[in-house]
N, C-alpha and C positions, 0 to 999 in steps of 0.2 A: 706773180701768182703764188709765190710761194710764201708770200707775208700772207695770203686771206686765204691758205690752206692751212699755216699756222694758227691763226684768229679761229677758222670754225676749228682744227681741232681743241684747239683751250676750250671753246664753247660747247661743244661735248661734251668733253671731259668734265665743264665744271657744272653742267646744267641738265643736259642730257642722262648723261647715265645714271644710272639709280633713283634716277629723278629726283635729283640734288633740286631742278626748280622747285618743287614744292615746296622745301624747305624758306624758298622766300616769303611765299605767298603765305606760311603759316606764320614766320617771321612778323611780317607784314600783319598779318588779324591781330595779334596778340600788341602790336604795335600801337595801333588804332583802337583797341579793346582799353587797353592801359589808360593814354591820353584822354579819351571817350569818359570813363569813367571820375580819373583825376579832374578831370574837370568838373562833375558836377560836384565832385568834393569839395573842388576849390572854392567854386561859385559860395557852396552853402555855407563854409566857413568864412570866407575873405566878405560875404554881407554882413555875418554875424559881427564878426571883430571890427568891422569898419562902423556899424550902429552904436557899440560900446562904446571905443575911440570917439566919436564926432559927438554922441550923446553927452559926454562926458567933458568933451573940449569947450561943447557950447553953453554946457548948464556948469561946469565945477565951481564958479562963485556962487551963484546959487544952492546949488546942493551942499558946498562947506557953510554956509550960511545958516541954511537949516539943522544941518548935523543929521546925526539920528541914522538910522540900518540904513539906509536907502544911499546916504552919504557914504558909508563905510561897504561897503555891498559894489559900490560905483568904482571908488578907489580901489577895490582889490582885482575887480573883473578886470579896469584899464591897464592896472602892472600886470596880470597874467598877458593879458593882449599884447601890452609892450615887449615883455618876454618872450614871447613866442616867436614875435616878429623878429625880434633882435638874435635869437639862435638860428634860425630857419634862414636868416638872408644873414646871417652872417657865419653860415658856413657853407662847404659844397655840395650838392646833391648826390652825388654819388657817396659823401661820408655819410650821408641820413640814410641812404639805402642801406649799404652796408649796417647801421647798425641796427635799423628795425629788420634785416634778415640776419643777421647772426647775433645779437644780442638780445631786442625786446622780443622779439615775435620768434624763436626757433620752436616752437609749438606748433607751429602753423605749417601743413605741410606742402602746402599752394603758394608758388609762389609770386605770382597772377595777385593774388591779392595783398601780399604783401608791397609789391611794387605799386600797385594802386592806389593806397595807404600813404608810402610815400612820400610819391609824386603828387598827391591830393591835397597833405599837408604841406607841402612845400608851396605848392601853387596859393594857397589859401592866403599863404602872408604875401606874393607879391598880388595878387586878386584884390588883397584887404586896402592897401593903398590906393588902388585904381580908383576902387568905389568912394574912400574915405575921400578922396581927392574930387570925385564927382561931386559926394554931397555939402562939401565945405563951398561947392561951386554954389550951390542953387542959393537963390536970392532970400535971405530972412523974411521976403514975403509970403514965400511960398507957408512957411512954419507959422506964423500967423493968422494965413486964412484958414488952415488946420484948427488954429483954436478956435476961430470963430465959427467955424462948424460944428465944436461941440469935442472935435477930439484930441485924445491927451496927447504925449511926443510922440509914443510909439505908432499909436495911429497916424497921426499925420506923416511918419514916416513911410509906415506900410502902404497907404493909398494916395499920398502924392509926393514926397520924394523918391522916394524909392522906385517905380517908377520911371520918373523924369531921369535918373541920376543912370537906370538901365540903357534907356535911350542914348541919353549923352556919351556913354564909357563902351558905348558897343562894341566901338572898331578898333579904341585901345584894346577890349577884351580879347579881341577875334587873334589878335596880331599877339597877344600874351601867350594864347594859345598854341598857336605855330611857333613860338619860341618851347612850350612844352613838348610838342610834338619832337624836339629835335632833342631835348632833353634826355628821351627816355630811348635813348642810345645807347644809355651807360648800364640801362637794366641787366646784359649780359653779365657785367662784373658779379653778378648773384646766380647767375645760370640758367636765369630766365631765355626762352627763344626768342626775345623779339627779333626785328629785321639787321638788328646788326652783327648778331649773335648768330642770326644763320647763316650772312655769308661767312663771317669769322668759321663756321664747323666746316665749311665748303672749301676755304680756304687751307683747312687744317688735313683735309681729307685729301686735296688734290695736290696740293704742294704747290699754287696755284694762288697769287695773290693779286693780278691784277684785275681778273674777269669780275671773280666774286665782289670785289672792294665797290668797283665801277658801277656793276649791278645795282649794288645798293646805295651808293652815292643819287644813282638815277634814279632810282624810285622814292628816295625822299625828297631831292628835289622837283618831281612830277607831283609828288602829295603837296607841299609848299605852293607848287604854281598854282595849282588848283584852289587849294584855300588860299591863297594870296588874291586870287581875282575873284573868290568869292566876296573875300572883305573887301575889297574897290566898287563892286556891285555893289555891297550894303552900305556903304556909305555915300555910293552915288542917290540910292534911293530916302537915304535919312534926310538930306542937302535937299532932297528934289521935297519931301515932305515938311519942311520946316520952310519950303516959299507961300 
């Protein structure tokens, strides 16, 4: 009895009073605020640089061929693209945080969006691969019956790979996702609340490191189950729509 008299008072103590829970559950929004948002960063940069890339991969004999702005225009956009990708995965996320909050952006006194920024850019170059990797999938038919309809690369990319290549990469996306999700752990290092940052105050308040830690260990792995079997669902249903 005296071990789960100990147990609820820690639980008191770290949760109860002062109503130190809240602090998860605010943890927690700003948590899912951040990821929510980085992603559709990611999404809209990791298409863009992945259209560059693959546009590029599959016409550059062609376009050095012709020469001219459109050649030189193609080459510069694909090294910015390579560049980006090659700083952004080739260093750690918490060094990018840190320096878009105390170096580029200390103007900004939110720092919500700063972490958003980010995590959006970061996500974008590993997003860029996925799709880049989808659309080198789709069969050079598809890009053909494009012209034969009348339209140029961009279009036949916009209304049928693009597309195709969403369907195909969905449940890599989904799973990239929840690897973000767990990412933006590291946002306290800047002083942001998310959820790990609240038990870390809870922690610092109570003197009390096992409850708060636990706390939060469990509520990201209940966020992960939950999108874990959402993406098993979705990809049962892609399987069930491609019979």
């Amino acid at each position: 009895m005296g071990f789960f008299n100990s147990l609820k008072d820690e639980f008191v103590l770290n949760f109860i009073e002062k109503g130190r829970w809240k602090s998860l559950f605010k943890g927690l929004g700003n948590t899912l605020l951040i990821t929510l948002f980085a992603v559709i960063i990611g999404i809209a940069i990791g298409i863009i640089i992945a259209v560059i890339r693959t546009t590029y991969d599959k016409n550059a004999e062609t376009l050095k061929k012709n020469g001219g702005v459109k050649y030189r225009i193609m080459k510069v956009l694909n090294t910015l693209c390579n560049l980006y990708l090659t700083v952004v995965r080739g260093t750690p996320v918490v060094v990018q945080l840190m320096i878009f909050y105390f170096v580029i952006f200390t103007f900004v006194d939110n720092g919500l969006i700063i972490a958003i920024l980010a995590f959006g850019l970061n996500s974008g170059a590993y997003v860029a691969e996925i799709f880049r990797g989808g659309i080198m999938s789709i069969d050079n038919g598809q890009f053909e019956a494009g012209r034969s309809l009348g339209f140029n690369y961009f279009q036949t990319m916009r209304y049928i790979v693009i597309p195709q290549v969403i369907k195909n990469v969905l449940p890599t996306l989904c799973n990239e996702f929840i690897v973000l999700l767990k990412e933006t752990s590291v946002a306290g290092y800047v002083g942001i609340a998310d959820l790990t940052k609240a038990g870390d105050l809870i922690r610092g308040a109570t003197f009390s490191a096992f409850m708060p830690l636990i706390a939060v260990a469990l509520i990201y792995l209940t966020v992960v189950v939950i999108l874990t079997k959402l993406v098993k669902k979705l990809e049962m249903r892609l399987r069930r729509d491609e019979r």
